[in-house]
N, C-alpha and C positions, 0 to 999 in steps of 0.2 A: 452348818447344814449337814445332816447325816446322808449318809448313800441313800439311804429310804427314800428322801425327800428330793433328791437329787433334780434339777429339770436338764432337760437333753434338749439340742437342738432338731432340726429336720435332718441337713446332715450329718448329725451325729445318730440319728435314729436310721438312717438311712446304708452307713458305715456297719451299725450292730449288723441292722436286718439283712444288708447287702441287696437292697431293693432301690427302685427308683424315687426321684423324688414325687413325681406325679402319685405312684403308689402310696408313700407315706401318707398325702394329701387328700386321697382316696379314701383311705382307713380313718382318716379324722372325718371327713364331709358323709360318709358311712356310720359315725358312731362309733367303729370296733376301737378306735383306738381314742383313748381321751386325749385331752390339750387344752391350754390354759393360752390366752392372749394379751402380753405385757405391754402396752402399746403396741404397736406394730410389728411385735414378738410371736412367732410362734415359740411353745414349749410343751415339751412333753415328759411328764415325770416317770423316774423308770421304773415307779412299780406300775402304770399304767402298762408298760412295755413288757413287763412279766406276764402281766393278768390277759395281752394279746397272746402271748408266746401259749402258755397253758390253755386260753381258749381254745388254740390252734390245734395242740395235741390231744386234748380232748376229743374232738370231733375227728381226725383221723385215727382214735383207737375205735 
């Protein structure tokens, strides 16, 4: 599996972002942020995790 394809946990995404876990949860139940459900899995792949990051800066420039 390449870094591209990589899937991240909640808190593993929550570790990057330094946010809460209700927020990561937020951001998925929202849309802004995709997720994939393996069974009872949540996952989140990190280019999904990028495409938040540069939404973000976008709209603050």
């Amino acid at each position: 599996m390449t870094t591209d394809a990589e899937l991240l946990t909640v808190p593993e995404v929550m570790a990057r972002l330094k946010i809460s876990r209700s927020t990561v949860y937020d951001l998925i139940r929202t849309r802004q942020l995709a997720s994939i459900t393996i069974g009872r899995a949540r996952r989140i792949p990190t280019n999904a995790l990028t495409v938040l990051v540069h939404h973000h800066l976008e709209e603050a420039a």
